[in-house]
LONUVO-579706 format. One record per residue (C-alpha): residue number from 1; x, y, z. Coordinates in nm, 3 decimals, decimal comma. Layout:
<rs>
  nr       x       y       z
 NUM       X       Y       Z
...
</rs>
This chain:
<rs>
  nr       x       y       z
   1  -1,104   0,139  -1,269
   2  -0,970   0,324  -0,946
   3  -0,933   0,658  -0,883
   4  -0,609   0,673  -0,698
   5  -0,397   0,335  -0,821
   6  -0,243   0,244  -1,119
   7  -0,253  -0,101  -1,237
   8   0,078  -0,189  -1,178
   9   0,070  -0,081  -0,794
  10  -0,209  -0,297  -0,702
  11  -0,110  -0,597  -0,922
  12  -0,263  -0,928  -0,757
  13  -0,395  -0,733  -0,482
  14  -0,748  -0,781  -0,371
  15  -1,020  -0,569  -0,554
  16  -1,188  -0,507  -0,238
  17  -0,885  -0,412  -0,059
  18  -0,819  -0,154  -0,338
  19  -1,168   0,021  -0,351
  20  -1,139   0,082   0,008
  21  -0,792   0,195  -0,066
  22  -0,905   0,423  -0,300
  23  -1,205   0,551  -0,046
  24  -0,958   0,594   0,205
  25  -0,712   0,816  -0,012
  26  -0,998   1,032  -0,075
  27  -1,078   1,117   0,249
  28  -0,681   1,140   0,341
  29  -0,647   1,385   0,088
  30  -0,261   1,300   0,046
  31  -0,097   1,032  -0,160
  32  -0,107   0,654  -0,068
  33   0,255   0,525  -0,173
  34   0,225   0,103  -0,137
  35   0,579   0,029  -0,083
  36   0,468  -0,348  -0,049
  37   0,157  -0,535  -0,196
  38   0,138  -0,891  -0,299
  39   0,449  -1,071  -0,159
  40   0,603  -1,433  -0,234
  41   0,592  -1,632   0,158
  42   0,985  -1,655   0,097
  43   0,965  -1,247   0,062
  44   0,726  -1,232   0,360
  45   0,986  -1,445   0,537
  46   1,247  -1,196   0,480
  47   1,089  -0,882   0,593
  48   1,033  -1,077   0,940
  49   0,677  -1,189   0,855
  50   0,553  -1,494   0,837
  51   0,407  -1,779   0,577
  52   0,105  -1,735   0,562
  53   0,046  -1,338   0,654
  54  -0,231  -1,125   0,446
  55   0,072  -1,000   0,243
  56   0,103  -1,379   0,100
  57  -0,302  -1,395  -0,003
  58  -0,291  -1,044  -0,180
  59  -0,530  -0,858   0,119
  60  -0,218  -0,656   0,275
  61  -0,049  -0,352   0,229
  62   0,220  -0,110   0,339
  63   0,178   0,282   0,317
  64   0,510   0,490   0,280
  65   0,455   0,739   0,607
  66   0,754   0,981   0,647
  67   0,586   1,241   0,943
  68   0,340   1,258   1,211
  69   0,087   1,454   0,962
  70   0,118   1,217   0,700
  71   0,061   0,905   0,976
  72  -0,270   1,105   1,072
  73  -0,422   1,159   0,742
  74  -0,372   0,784   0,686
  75  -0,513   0,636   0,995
  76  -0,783   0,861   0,940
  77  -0,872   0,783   0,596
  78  -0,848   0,401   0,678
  79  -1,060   0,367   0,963
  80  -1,320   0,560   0,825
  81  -1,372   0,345   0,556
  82  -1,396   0,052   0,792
  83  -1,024  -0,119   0,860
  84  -1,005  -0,310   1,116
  85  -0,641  -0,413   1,103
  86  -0,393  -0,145   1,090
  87  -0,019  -0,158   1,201
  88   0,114   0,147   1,301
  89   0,506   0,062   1,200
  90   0,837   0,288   1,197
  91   0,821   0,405   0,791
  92   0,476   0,280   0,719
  93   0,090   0,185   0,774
  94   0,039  -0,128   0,737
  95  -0,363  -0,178   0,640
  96  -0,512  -0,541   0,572
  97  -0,845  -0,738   0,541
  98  -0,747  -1,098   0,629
  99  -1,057  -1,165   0,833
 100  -0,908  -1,477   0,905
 101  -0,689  -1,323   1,131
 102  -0,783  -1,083   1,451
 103  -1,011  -0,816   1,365
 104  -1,025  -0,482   1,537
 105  -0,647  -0,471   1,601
 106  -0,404  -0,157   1,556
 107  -0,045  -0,267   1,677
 108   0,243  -0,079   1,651
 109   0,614  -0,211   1,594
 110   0,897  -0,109   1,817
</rs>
């Protein structure tokens, strides 16, 4: 069905979140690695987020980055294919579609 994603990675994420996944890996031209997809709220809770985050509703996830390059080729892929919330964070990319929340964000963790 996708390109670039096994079932298994993208299991109870959000169809539409994974096409444009899929678009933006194309244009990134380097491996998307979700090291976090669908999460429980107590799971959220653990990893510092909160209850009812885009993680919790199956429209979030978390790109392994491990260099500057890497960081690049992701950002670029995802906002050309129209993301409009991206967090920039130490070891990852986080890249969601909760329009529920602020759109047109890109934050970056300390």
């Amino acid at each position: 069905m996708f390109k670039y994603f096994k079932p298994e990675e993208i299991k109870g994420l959000d169809l539409g979140l994974v096409k444009m996944l899929d678009q933006a890996r194309e244009i990134a031209g380097i491996p998307f690695i979700i090291t976090s997809g669908l999460r429980s709220a107590e799971h959220s809770l653990e990893l510092g987020g909160y209850l009812n985050d885009a993680h919790t509703k199956g429209l979030a996830v978390d790109l392994r980055c491990r260099d500057s390059r890497q960081r690049f080729l992701i950002l670029k892929g995802l906002f050309a294919v129209g993301f409009v919330r991206i967090g920039d964070e130490i070891d990852h990319v986080h890249a969601d579609i909760d329009i529920s929340k602020d759109v047109n964000v890109c934050w970056r963790d300390k």
